[in-house]
C-alpha distance (Angstrom), angle and dihedral (degrees) to the residues before:
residue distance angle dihedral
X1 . . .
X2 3.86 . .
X3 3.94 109.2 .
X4 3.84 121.4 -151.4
X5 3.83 139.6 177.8
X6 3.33 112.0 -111.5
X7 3.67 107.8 -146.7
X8 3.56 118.3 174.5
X9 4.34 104.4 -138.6
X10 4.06 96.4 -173.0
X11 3.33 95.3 75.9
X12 4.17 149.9 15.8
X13 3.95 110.9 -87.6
X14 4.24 127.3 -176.0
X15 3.81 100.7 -116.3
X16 3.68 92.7 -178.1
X17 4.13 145.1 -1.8
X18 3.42 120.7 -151.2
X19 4.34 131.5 168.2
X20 3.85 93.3 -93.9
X21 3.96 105.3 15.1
X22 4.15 139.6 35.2
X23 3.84 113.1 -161.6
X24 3.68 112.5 -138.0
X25 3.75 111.7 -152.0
X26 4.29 96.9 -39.2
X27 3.86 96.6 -27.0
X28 3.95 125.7 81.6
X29 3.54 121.2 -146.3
X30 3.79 119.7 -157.3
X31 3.90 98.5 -169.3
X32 3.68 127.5 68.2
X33 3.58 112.0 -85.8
X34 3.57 134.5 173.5
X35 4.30 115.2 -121.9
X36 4.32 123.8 -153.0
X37 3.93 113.6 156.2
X38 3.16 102.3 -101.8
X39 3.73 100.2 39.3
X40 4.53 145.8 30.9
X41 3.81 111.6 -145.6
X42 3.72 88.2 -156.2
X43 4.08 124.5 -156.9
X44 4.38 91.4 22.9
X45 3.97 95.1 -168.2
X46 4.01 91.2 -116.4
X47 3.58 120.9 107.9
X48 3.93 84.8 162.5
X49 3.61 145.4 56.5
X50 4.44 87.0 -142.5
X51 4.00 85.9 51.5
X52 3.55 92.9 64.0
X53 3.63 111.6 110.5
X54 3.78 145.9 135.9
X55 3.59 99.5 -59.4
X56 4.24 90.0 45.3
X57 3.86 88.1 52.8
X58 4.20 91.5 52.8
X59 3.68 98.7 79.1
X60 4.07 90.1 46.6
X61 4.06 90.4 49.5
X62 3.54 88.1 51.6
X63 4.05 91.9 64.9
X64 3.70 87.4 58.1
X65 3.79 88.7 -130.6
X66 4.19 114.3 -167.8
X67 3.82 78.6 -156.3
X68 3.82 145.6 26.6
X69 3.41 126.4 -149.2
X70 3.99 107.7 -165.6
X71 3.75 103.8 -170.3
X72 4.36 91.8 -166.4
X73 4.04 96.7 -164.4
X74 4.02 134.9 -82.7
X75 4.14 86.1 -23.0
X76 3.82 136.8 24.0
X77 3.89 110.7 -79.9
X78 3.81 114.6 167.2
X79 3.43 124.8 -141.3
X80 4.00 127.0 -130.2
X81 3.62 126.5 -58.6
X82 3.76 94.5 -121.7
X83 3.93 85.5 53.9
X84 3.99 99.2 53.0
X85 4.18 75.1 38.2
X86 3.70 83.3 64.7
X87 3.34 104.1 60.6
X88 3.91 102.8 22.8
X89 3.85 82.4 71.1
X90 3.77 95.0 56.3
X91 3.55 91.4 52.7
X92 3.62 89.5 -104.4
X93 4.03 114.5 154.2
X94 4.25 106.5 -138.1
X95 3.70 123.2 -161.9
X96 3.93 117.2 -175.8
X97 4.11 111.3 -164.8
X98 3.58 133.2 141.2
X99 3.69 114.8 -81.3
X100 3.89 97.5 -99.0
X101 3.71 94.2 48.3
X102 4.14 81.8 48.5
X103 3.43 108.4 46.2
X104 4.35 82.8 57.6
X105 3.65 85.3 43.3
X106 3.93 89.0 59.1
X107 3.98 102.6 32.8
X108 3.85 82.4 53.0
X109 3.96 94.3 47.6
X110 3.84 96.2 39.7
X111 4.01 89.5 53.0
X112 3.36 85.9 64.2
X113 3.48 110.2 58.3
X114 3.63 93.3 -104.2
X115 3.75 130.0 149.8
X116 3.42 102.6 -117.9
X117 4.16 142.3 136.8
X118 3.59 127.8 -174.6
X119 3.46 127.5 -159.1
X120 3.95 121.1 -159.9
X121 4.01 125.8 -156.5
X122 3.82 116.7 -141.3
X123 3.15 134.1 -177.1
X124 3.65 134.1 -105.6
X125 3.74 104.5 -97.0
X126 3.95 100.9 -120.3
């Protein structure tokens, strides 16, 4: 039996989660970025779930996600009312998990066709 990697090339996959880095496809990223299918917004300025705010959410809108996948850190931290607010009233479906739990979230969603964008807090590397 001849074993191969299966590695989807239509569209941008997690490969792996670790505490201070997520690899996208082949290449980790050590910043917070924000993750559609067909595109990384690399270095997102949020290095906290409590920083997230109108101006953090912009680049996300702009994907015109059906669904956001906010993966808050090592544990679930939610953001602010008035930011789930934000996209609640644009019809926008938010899910808040830690990152592991939302990189398999999005891999899952993006295999199926779906509309989705994730966007991963990191730490500041000490």
């Amino acid at each position: 039996m001849q074993l191969t990697l299966n590695r989807p090339g239509e569209y941008l996959f997690v490969r792996a989660v670790g505490a201070n880095a997520i690899t996208v496809v082949d290449r980790p990223l050590d910043r917070s970025f924000v993750l559609a299918p067909d595109r990384a917004i690399e270095n997102w300025p949020v290095n906290d779930v409590a920083a997230i705010d109108a101006a953090a959410i912009a680049p996300i809108l702009e994907l015109a996600p059906a669904v956001v996948i906010l993966g808050s850190g090592p544990r679930i931290v939610f953001p602010s009312q008035a930011v789930l607010a934000e996209f609640l009233k644009r019809g926008i479906g938010i899910e808040v998990m830690d990152n592991a739990a939302a990189a398999r979230t999005y891999n899952v969603l993006v295999s199926e066709g779906r509309r989705v964008v994730a966007a991963f807090v990191l730490p500041l590397a000490a």
